[in-house]
C-alpha positions in Angstrom: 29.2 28.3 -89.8 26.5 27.4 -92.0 26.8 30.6 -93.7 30.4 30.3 -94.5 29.6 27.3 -95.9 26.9 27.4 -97.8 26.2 31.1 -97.8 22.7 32.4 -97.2 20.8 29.1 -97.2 23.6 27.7 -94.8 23.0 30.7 -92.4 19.4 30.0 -92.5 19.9 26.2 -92.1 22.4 27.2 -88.9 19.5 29.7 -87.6 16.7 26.9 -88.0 18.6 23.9 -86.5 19.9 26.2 -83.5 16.1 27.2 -82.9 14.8 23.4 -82.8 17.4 22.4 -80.4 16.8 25.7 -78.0 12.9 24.5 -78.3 13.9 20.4 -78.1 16.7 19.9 -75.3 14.9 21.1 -72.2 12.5 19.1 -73.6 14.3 15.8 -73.6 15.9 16.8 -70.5 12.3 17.0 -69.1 12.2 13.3 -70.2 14.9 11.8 -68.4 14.0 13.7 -65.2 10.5 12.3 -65.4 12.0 8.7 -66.3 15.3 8.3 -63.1 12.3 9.5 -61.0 9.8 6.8 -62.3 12.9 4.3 -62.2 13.6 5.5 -58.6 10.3 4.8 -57.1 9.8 1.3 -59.0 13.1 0.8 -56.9 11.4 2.6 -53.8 8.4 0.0 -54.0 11.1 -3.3 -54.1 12.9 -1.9 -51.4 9.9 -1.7 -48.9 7.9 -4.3 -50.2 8.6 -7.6 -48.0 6.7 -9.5 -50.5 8.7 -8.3 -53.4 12.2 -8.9 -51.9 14.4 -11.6 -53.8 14.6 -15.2 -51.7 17.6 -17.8 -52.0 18.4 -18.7 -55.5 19.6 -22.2 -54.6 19.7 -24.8 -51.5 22.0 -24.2 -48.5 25.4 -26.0 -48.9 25.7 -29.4 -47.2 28.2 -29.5 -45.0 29.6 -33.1 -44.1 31.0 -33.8 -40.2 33.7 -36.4 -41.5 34.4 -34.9 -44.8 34.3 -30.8 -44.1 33.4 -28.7 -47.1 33.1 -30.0 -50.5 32.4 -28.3 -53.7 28.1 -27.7 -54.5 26.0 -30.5 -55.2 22.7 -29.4 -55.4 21.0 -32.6 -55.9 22.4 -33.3 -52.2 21.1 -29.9 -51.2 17.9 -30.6 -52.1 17.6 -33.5 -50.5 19.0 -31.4 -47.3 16.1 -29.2 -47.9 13.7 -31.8 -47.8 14.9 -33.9 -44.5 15.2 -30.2 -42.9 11.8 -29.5 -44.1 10.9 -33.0 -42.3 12.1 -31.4 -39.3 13.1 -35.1 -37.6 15.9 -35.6 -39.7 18.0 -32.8 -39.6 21.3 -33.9 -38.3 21.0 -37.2 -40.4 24.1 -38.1 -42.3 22.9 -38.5 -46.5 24.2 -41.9 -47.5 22.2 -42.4 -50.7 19.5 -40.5 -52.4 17.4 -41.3 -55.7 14.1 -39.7 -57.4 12.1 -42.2 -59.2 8.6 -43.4 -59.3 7.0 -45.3 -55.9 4.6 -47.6 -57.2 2.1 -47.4 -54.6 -1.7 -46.8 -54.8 -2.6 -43.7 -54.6 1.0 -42.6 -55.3 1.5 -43.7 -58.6 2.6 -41.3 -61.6 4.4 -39.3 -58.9 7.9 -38.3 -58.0 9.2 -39.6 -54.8 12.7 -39.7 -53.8 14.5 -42.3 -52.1 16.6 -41.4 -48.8 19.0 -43.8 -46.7 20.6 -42.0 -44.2 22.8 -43.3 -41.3 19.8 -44.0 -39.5 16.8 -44.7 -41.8 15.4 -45.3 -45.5 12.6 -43.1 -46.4 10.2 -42.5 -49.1 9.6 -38.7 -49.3 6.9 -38.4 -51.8 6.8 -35.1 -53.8 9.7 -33.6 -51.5 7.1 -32.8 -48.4 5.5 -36.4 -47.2 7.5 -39.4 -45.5 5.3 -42.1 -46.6 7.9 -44.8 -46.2 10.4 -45.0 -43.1 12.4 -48.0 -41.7 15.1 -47.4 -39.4 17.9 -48.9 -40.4 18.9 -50.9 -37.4 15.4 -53.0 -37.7 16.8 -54.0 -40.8 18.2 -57.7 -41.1 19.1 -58.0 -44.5 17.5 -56.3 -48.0 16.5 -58.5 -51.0 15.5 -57.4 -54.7 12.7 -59.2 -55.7 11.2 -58.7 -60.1 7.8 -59.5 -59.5 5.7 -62.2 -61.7 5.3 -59.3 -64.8 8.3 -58.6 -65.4 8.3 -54.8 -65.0 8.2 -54.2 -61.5 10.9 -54.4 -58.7 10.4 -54.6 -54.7 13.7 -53.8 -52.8 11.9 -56.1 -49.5 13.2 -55.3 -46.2 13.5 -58.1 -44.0 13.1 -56.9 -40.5 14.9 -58.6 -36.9 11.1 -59.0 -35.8 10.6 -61.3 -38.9 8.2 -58.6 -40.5 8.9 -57.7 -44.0 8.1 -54.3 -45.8 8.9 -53.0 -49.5 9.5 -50.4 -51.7 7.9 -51.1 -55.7 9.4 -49.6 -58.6 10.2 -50.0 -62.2 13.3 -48.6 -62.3 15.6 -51.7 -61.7 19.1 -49.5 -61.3 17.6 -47.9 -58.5 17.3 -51.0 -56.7 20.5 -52.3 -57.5 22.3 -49.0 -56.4 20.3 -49.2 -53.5 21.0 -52.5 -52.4 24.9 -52.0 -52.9 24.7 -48.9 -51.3 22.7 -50.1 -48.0 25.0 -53.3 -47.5 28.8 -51.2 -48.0 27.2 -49.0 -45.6 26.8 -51.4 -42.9 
């Protein structure tokens, strides 16, 4: 073709380009053999490899006994997670759930999240340690309390046995949510 074209120095051209290929394309073909079998036994290693294998990308679906299924929340599925992680409060019904900062010492600077389920209010700190729990049928009534500096809030429990316990915080929405949350859900 080359030669038709461009006469001698296209035939030549033809000759030298069919040469390169002959030498280059088993070559290349050598290449992507070598590369599907490198690719197959990456794929080899993740398939036998139990520490390799993918885990769930997201929390377990919460399903509701009154309500059925609902569309994905996964704030509520975390905080599933959590009370299943807990272990004693698995079949609790969520009621109201809220991270923010426990002012406590020791705990300061640190996210906690407050739980009240149909049974208790908890204070999970860092989504693996109850370091608050009142069951909700020692509660008499709840109060919100701004203590003398301004800045700080105590939701205070008062208890039948005329005990009182509290939860500190900054975050004064969170105790207002809280409180009209706890008393429509009695």
């Amino acid at each position: 073709m080359g030669a038709k074209k461009e006469g001698v120095k296209g035939f030549f051209k033809g000759l030298g380009s069919g040469i390169l290929g002959a030498v280059v394309s088993p070559f290349t073909a050598i290449l992507r053999v070598t590369n599907n079998l490198f690719v197959g036994l990456k794929n080899t290693v993740y398939l036998f490899n139990p520490k390799l294998k993918t885990k769930r990308f997201r929390y377990p679906r919460t399903i509701e006994k009154a309500i059925g299924l609902k569309s994905y929340d996964e704030d509520k599925a975390i905080i599933k997670a959590i009370l299943d992680f807990l272990k004693d409060y698995q079949e609790e019904e969520i009621l109201y759930f809220k991270q923010f900062y426990y002012l406590e010492p020791m705990l300061e600077n640190s996210w906690s999240y407050l739980i009240l389920t149909n049974k208790c209010v908890l204070v999970v700190y860092e989504a693996k340690e109850e370091v608050f729990k009142v069951m909700v049928n020692y509660i008499d009534n709840i109060e919100i309390h701004r203590e003398e500096n301004g800045v700080n809030f105590d939701i205070v429990f008062n208890l039948k046995d005329d005990s009182k316990e509290y939860i500190r915080t900054k975050d004064v929405d969170l105790c207002i949510e809280f409180y009209l949350m706890f008393e429509s859900s009695k």
